[in-house]
N, C-alpha and C positions, 0 to 999 in steps of 0.2 A: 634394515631397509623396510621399509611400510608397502603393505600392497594398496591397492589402487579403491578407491573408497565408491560407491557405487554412483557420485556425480560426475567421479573423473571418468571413467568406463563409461558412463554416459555422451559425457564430450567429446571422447576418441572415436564413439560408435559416430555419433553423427559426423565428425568429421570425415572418418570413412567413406560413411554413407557419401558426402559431398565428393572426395574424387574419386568414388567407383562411377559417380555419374558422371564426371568431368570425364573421366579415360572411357568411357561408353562412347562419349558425344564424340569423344575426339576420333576413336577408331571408327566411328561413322564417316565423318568428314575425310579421314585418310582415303579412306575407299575408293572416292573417287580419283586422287591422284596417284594411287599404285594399279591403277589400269595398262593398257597395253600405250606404248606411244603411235601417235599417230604423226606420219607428216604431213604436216601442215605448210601446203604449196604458198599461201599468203604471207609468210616468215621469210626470212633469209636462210635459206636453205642449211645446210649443214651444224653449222653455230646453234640456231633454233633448237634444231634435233638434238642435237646434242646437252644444250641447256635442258631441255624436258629431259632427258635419260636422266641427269645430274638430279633434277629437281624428284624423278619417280624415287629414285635411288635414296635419295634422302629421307622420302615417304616412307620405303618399304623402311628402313632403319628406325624411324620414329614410330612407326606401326608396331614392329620387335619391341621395343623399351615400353611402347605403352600397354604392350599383352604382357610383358612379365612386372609390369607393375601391380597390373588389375589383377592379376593371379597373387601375388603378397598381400594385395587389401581383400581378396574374396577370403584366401589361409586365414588370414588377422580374424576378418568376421566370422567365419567358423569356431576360430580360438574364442572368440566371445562367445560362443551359444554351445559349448561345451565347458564353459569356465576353465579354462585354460588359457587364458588369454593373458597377457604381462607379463610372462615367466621368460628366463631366456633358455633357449632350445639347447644348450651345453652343460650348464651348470644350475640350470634351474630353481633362479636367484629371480627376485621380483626384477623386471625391468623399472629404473625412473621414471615417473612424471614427465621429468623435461624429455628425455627422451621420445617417448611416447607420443607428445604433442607435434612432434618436432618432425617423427620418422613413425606416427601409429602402427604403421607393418612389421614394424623393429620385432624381428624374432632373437637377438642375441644383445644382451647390456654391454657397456659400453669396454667393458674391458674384454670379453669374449670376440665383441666384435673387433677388437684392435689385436687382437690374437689370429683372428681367422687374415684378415687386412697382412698380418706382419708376413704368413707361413707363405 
Protein backbone atom coordinates (compact mmCIF):
# COMPACT_ATOMS: atom_id res chain seq x y z
CA UNK A 1 0.00 0.00 0.00
CA UNK A 2 1.24 3.64 -0.88
CA UNK A 3 1.01 6.26 1.63
CA UNK A 4 -0.56 9.39 0.98
CA UNK A 5 1.45 11.82 -1.31
CA UNK A 6 1.55 15.42 0.01
CA UNK A 7 -1.55 16.71 -2.55
CA UNK A 8 -3.62 14.04 -1.20
CA UNK A 9 -3.02 15.26 2.52
CA UNK A 10 -3.62 18.45 1.12
CA UNK A 11 -7.12 17.52 -0.07
CA UNK A 12 -8.30 15.62 2.95
CA UNK A 13 -6.77 18.78 5.19
CA UNK A 14 -9.06 21.10 3.49
CA UNK A 15 -11.81 18.97 3.31
CA UNK A 16 -11.69 18.69 6.94
CA UNK A 17 -11.20 22.01 7.26
CA UNK A 18 -14.70 22.43 5.27
CA UNK A 19 -16.81 20.14 7.83
CA UNK A 20 -15.26 21.19 10.91
CA UNK A 21 -16.88 24.52 9.73
CA UNK A 22 -20.08 22.87 8.60
CA UNK A 23 -20.40 21.05 12.17
CA UNK A 24 -19.40 24.59 13.96
CA UNK A 25 -22.32 26.34 12.15
CA UNK A 26 -24.44 23.59 12.60
CA UNK A 27 -24.00 23.36 16.47
CA UNK A 28 -24.68 27.00 16.57
CA UNK A 29 -27.91 26.78 14.83
CA UNK A 30 -28.91 23.74 17.15
CA UNK A 31 -28.52 25.99 20.15
CA UNK A 32 -31.35 27.58 19.69
CA UNK A 33 -33.69 24.63 19.46
CA UNK A 34 -32.24 22.48 22.49
CA UNK A 35 -33.62 25.41 24.62
CA UNK A 36 -36.08 24.88 27.42
CA UNK A 37 -39.83 24.41 25.79
CA UNK A 38 -41.94 26.93 26.21
CA UNK A 39 -45.89 26.91 25.89
CA UNK A 40 -46.98 28.49 23.50
CA UNK A 41 -50.96 29.59 24.52
CA UNK A 42 -51.48 30.51 20.53
CA UNK A 43 -50.90 26.64 19.39
CA UNK A 44 -53.19 23.89 20.08
CA UNK A 45 -52.50 23.07 23.27
CA UNK A 46 -51.14 19.82 24.16
CA UNK A 47 -50.17 18.29 20.42
CA UNK A 48 -48.10 21.72 19.99
CA UNK A 49 -46.15 20.87 23.23
CA UNK A 50 -45.64 17.99 22.59
CA UNK A 51 -44.51 18.24 18.97
CA UNK A 52 -41.77 20.92 20.37
CA UNK A 53 -40.44 18.23 23.15
CA UNK A 54 -40.26 15.79 19.81
CA UNK A 55 -38.63 18.40 17.74
CA UNK A 56 -35.92 19.58 21.10
CA UNK A 57 -35.33 15.92 21.39
CA UNK A 58 -34.28 15.46 18.04
CA UNK A 59 -32.13 18.67 18.40
CA UNK A 60 -30.39 17.34 21.51
CA UNK A 61 -29.61 13.99 19.46
CA UNK A 62 -28.29 15.82 16.28
CA UNK A 63 -26.42 18.13 18.62
CA UNK A 64 -24.54 14.43 20.24
CA UNK A 65 -23.72 13.14 16.48
CA UNK A 66 -22.44 16.44 15.55
CA UNK A 67 -19.92 16.87 18.79
CA UNK A 68 -18.69 13.43 18.26
CA UNK A 69 -18.15 14.14 14.70
CA UNK A 70 -16.12 17.44 15.17
CA UNK A 71 -14.14 15.52 17.79
CA UNK A 72 -12.93 12.65 14.89
CA UNK A 73 -12.21 15.81 12.41
CA UNK A 74 -10.34 17.93 15.31
CA UNK A 75 -8.24 13.93 16.19
CA UNK A 76 -7.82 13.59 12.17
CA UNK A 77 -6.36 17.20 12.15
CA UNK A 78 -4.08 16.82 15.02
CA UNK A 79 -3.01 13.43 13.23
CA UNK A 80 -2.04 15.80 10.35
CA UNK A 81 0.31 18.15 12.36
CA UNK A 82 2.06 15.41 13.95
CA UNK A 83 2.34 13.17 10.86
CA UNK A 84 0.53 10.65 11.88
CA UNK A 85 -2.15 10.98 9.97
CA UNK A 86 -3.40 7.87 7.41
CA UNK A 87 -2.24 5.12 9.43
CA UNK A 88 -4.91 2.77 10.90
CA UNK A 89 -5.08 2.98 14.91
CA UNK A 90 -4.83 -1.28 15.11
CA UNK A 91 -2.54 -2.47 12.78
CA UNK A 92 -0.79 0.56 11.59
CA UNK A 93 -1.23 0.02 7.82
CA UNK A 94 -1.47 3.21 5.45
CA UNK A 95 -5.12 3.92 5.33
CA UNK A 96 -6.56 4.17 1.28
CA UNK A 97 -7.12 7.18 -0.64
CA UNK A 98 -10.66 6.24 -1.26
CA UNK A 99 -11.10 5.72 2.04
CA UNK A 100 -9.86 8.81 3.22
CA UNK A 101 -11.75 11.04 0.82
CA UNK A 102 -14.84 9.23 1.63
CA UNK A 103 -14.52 9.09 5.72
CA UNK A 104 -11.21 11.65 6.12
CA UNK A 105 -11.51 10.94 10.18
CA UNK A 106 -11.13 7.11 9.21
CA UNK A 107 -8.91 6.13 11.97
CA UNK A 108 -9.02 2.33 11.19
CA UNK A 109 -8.70 0.79 7.16
CA UNK A 110 -11.05 -1.03 5.95
CA UNK A 111 -10.49 -4.35 7.10
CA UNK A 112 -9.85 -3.26 10.95
CA UNK A 113 -12.76 -1.47 10.60
CA UNK A 114 -14.99 -4.40 9.52
CA UNK A 115 -13.29 -6.43 12.36
CA UNK A 116 -14.08 -3.87 15.07
CA UNK A 117 -18.21 -3.55 13.07
CA UNK A 118 -18.19 -7.57 13.22
CA UNK A 119 -16.98 -7.96 17.38
Amino acid sequence: MNQLTPKQIEELHSLLLSQKTQLEQQLLDAESAIGVVTLDQSAVGRVSRMDAMQQQSMAVSTRAKAEASLRKILKALKRMEVEDFGYCDQCDEPIQFKRLKVQPHASHCLKCQDQLDQA
